[in-house]
Backbone as CSV, one residue per row, in Angstrom:
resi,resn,N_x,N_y,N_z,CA_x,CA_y,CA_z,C_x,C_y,C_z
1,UNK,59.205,120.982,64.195,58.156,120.847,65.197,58.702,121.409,66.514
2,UNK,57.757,122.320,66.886,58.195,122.634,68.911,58.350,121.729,69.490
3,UNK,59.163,121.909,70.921,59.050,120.911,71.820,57.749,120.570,72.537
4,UNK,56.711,121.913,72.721,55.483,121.463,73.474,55.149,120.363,72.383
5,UNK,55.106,120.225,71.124,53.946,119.297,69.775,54.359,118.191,70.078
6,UNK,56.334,118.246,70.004,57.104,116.787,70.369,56.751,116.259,71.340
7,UNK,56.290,116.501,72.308,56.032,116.216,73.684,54.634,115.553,73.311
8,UNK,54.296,115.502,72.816,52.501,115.178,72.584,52.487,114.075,71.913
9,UNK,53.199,114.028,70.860,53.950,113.097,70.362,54.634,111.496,70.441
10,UNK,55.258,112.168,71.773,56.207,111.035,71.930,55.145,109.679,72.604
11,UNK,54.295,110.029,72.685,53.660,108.951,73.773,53.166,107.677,73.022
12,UNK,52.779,107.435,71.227,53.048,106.394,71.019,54.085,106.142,69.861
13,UNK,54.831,107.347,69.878,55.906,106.911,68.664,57.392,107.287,69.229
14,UNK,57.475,106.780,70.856,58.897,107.237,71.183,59.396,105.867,71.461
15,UNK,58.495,104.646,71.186,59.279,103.396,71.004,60.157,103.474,70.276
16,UNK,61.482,103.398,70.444,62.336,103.314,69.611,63.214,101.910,68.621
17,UNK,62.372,100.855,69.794,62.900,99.395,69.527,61.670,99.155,68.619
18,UNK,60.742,99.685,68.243,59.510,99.230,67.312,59.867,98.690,66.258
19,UNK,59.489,97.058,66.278,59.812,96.784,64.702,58.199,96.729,64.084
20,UNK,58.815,97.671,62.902,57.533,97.642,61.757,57.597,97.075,60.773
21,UNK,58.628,96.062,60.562,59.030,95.282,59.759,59.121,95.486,58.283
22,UNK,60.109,96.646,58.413,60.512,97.544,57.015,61.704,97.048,56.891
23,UNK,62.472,96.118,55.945,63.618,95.919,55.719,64.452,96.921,55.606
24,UNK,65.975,96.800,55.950,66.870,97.686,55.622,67.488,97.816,54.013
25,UNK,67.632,99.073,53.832,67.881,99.045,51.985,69.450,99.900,52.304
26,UNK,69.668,99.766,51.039,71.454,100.379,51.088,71.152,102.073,50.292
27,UNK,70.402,101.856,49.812,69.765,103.003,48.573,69.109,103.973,49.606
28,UNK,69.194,105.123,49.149,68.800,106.432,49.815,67.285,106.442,49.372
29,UNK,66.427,106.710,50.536,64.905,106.720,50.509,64.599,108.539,49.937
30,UNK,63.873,108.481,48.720,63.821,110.089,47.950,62.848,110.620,48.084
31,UNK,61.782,109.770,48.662,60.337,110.506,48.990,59.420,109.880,50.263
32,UNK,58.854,110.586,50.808,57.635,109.357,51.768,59.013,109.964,53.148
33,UNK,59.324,110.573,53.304,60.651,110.253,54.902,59.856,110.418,56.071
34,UNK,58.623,110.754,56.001,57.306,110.823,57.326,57.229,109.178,57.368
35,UNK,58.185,108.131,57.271,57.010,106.621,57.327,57.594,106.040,58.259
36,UNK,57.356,104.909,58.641,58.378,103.896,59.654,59.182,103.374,59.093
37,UNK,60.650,103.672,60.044,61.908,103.085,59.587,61.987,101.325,59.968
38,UNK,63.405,100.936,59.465,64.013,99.368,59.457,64.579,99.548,60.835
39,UNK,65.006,98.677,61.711,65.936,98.803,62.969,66.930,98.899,62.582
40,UNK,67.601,99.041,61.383,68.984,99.061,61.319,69.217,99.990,59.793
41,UNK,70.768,100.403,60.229,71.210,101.097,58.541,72.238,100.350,58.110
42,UNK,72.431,99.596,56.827,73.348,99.028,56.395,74.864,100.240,57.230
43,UNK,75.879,99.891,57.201,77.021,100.439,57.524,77.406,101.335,58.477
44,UNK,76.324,101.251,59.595,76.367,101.738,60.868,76.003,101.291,61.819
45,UNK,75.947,102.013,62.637,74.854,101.216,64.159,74.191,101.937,64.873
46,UNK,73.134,101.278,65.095,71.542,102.130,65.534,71.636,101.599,67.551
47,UNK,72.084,103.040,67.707,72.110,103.621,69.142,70.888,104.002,69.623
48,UNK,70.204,103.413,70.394,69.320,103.762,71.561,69.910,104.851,72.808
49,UNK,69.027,105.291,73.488,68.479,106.541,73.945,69.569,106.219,75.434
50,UNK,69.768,105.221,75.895,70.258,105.300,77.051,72.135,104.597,77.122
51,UNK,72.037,104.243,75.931,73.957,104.178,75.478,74.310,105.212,75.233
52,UNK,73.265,105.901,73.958,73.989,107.343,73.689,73.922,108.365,74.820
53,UNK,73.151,108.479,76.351,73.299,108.907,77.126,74.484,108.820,78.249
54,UNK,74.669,107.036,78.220,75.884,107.026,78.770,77.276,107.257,77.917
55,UNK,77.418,107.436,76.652,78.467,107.708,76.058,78.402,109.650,76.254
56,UNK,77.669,110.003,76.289,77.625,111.664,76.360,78.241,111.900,77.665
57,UNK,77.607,110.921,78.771,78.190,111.366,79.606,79.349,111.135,80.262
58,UNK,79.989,110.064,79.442,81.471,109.135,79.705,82.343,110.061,79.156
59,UNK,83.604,109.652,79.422,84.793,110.645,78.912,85.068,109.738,77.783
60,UNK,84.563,110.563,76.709,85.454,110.284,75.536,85.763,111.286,74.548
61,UNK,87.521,110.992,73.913,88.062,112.107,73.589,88.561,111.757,72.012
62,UNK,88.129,111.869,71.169,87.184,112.907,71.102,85.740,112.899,71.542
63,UNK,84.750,114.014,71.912,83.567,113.604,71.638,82.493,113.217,70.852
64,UNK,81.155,112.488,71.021,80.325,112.298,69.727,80.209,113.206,69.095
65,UNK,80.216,113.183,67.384,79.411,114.270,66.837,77.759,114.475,67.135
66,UNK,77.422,115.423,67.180,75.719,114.735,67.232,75.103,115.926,66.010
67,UNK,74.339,115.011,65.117,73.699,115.884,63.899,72.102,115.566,63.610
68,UNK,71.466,116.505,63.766,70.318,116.855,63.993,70.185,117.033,62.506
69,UNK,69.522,116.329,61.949,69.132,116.291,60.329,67.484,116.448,60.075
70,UNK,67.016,117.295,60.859,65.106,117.420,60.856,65.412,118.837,60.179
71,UNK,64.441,118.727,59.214,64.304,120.021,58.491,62.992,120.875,58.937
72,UNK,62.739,122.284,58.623,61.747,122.622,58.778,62.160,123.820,59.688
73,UNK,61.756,124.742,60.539,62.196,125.850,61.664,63.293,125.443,62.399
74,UNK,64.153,126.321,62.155,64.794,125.954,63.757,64.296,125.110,64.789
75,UNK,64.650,124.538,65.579,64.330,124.219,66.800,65.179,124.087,67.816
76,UNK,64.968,123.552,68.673,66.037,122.928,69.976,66.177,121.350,69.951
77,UNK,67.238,121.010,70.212,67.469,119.967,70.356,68.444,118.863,71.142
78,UNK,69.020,117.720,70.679,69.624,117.677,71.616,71.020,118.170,71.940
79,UNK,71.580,119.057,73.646,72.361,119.651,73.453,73.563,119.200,72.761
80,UNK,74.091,119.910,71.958,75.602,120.007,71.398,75.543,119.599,70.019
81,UNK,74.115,119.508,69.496,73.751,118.832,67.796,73.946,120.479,67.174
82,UNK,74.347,119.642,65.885,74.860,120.697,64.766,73.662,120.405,64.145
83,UNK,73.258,121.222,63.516,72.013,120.929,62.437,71.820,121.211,61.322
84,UNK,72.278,119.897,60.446,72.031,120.039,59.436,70.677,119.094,58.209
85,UNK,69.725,120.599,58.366,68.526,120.260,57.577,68.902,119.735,56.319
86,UNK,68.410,118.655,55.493,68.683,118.876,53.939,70.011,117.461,53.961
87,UNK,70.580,117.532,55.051,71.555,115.974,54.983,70.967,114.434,54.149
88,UNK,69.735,114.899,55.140,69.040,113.534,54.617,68.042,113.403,53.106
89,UNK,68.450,114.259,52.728,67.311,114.766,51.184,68.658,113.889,50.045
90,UNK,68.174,114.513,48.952,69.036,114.137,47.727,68.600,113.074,46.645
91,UNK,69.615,112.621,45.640,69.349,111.960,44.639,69.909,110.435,44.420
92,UNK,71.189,110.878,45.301,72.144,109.637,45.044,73.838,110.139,45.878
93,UNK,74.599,109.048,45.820,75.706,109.548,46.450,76.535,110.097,46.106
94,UNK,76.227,110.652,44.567,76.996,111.124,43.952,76.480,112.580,43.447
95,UNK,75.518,113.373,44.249,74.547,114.473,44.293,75.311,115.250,44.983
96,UNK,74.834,116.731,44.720,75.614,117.969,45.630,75.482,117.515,47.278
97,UNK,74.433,117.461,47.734,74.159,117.132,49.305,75.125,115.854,49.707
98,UNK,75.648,115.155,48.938,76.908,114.175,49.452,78.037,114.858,49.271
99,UNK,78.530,115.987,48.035,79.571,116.469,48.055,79.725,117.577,49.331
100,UNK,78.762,118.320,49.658,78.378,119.086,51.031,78.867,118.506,51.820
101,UNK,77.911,117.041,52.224,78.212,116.540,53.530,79.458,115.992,54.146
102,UNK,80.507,115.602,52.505,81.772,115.107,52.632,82.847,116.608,53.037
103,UNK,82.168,117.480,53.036,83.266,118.777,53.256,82.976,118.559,54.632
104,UNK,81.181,119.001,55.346,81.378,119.365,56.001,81.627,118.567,57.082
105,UNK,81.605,117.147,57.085,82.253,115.815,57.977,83.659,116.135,58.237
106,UNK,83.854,116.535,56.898,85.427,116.573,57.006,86.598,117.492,57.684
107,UNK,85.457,118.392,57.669,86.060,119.572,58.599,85.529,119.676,60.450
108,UNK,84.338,118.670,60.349,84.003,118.519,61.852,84.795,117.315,62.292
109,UNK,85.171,116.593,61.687,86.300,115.242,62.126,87.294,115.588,61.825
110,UNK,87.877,116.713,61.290,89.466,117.148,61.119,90.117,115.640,60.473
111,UNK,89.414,115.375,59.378,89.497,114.035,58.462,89.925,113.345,59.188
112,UNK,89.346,112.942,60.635,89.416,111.629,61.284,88.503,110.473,60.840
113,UNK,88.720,109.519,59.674,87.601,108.641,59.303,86.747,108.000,60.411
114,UNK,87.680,107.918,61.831,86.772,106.831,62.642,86.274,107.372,63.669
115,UNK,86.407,109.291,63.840,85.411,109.855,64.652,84.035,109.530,64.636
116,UNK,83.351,108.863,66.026,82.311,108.442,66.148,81.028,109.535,65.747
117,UNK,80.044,109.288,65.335,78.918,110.652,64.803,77.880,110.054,64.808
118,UNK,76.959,110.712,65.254,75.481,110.165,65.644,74.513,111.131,64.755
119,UNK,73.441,110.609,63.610,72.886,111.604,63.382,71.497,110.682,63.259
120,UNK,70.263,111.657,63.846,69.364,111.813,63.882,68.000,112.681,63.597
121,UNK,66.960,112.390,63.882,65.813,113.045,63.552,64.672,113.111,64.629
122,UNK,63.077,113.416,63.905,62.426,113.562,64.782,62.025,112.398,65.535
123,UNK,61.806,111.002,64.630,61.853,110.288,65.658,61.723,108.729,64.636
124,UNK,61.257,107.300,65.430,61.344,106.152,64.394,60.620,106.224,62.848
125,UNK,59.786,107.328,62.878,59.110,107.890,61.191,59.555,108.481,60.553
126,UNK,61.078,108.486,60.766,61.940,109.725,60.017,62.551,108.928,59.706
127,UNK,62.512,109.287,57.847,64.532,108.233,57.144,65.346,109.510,56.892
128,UNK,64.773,110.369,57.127,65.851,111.648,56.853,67.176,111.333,57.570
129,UNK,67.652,110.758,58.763,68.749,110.482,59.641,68.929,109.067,59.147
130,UNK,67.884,108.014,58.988,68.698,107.027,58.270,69.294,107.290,57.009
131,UNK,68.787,108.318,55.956,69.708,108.495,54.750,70.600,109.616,54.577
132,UNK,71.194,110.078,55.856,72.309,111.015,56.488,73.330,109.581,56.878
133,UNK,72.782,109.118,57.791,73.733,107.701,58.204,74.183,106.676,57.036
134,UNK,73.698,106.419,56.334,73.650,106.045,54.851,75.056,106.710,54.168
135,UNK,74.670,107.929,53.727,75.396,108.742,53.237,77.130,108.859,53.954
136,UNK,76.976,108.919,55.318,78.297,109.282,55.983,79.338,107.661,55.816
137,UNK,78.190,106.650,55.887,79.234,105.108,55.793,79.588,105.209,54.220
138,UNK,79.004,105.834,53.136,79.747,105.482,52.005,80.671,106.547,52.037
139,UNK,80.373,107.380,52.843,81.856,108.020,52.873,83.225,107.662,52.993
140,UNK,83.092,106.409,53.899,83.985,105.810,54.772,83.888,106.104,55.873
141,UNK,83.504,106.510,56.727,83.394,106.987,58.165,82.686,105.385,58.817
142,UNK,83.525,105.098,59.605,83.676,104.241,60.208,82.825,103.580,61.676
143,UNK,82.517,104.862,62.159,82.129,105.196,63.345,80.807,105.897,63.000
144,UNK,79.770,104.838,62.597,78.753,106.194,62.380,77.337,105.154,62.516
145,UNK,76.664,106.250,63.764,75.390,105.622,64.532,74.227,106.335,63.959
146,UNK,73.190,105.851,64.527,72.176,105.732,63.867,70.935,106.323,64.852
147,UNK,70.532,107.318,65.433,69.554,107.157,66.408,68.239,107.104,66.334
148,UNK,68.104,105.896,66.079,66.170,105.724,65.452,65.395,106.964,65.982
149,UNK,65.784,106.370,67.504,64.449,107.089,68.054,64.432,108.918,68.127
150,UNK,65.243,109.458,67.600,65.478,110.792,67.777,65.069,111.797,68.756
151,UNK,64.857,112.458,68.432,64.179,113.591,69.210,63.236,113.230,70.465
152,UNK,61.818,112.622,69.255,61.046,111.879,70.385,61.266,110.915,71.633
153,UNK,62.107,110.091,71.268,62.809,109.287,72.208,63.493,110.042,73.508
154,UNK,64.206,111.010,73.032,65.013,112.008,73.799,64.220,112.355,75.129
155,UNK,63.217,112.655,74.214,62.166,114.060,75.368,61.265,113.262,76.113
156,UNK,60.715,111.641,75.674,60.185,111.061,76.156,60.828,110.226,77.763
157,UNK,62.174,110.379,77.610,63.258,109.540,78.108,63.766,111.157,79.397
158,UNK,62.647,111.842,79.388,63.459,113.049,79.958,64.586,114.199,79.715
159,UNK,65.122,114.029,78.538,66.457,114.504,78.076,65.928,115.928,78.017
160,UNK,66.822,116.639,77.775,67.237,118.429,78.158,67.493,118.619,76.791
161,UNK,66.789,119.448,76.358,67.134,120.140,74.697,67.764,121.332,74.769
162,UNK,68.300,122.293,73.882,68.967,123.512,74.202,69.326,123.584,72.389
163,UNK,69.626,125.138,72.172,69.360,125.553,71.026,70.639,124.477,70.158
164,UNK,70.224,124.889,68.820,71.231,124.069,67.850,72.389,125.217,67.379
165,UNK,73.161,124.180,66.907,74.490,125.010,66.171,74.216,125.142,64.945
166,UNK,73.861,125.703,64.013,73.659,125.760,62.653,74.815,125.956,61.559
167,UNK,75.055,124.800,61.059,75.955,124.446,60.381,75.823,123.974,59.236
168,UNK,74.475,123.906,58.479,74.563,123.667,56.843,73.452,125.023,56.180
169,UNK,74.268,124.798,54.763,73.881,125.725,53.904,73.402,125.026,52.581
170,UNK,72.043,125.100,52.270,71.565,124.398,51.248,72.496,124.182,49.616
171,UNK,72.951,123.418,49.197,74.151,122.835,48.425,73.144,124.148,47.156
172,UNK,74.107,124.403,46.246,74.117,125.145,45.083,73.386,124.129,44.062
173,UNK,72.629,124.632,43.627,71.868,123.544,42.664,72.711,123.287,41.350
């Protein structure tokens, strides 16, 4: 989606604290990822719009990862997100898109298990970033957030988008 559509958007779905009272599951969601999410992902933690702003802008060394897991065109997003479409898809944790995502974690954390990583989507109607966040805690990754409100939240909250880094390649069937 563009930023002008996101923008149109955000005005009743950039609540990001919305509970819709969808329990949290441990199991990767395989179809339906347009619906309302749980407030939480088993084995991570679900970062709101103005911590993850003050952690971006705090000194920390290393910095967040930030992974943009919305599929569909290119877009812009938030600055310094890698984007990888297709993170949040799959079968199970034991599917090509987990063997992918364990390389390519592994080479953006220089196999630091407890580098902090934030991955997200378009916004609280997306499980595509909850079953990316999913995926990275059975990795073991230690350090790994959750940003409900994604995108929408971002742009609603004022935030500055700028192009993505493109960093995944659809896994070999």
């Amino acid at each position: 989606m563009v930023a002008g559509a996101l923008l149109a958007a955000t005005t009743a779905s950039a609540n990001e604290d919305a509970d819709f009272g969808v329990a949290p599951v441990a199991a990767l969601r395989q179809a339906d990822f347009s619906a309302p999410t749980p407030r939480t992902v088993p084995g991570a933690k679900t970062i709101g719009t103005a911590e993850l702003r003050n952690r971006l802008r705090g000194p920390a060394d290393p910095p967040l990862l930030l992974f943009d897991v919305l599929g569909g065109a290119q877009h812009d997003s938030l600055p310094g997100a890698i984007w990888l479409p297709g993170a949040g898809r799959g079968n199970g944790f034991d599917d090509a898109v987990q063997a992918q995502l364990e390389r390519l974690l592994r080479a953006a954390t220089r196999g630091d298990s407890g580098r902090a990583m934030v991955f997200f989507c378009q916004g609280t109607a997306c499980w595509l970033s909850y079953n990316a966040a999913l995926r990275a805690a059975a990795l073991g990754y230690r350090e790994v957030y959750w940003y409900r409100g994604g995108l929408e939240a971002w742009i609603a909250a004022g935030g500055a988008l700028a192009p993505l880094r493109l960093s995944w390649r659809k896994p070999a069937p």
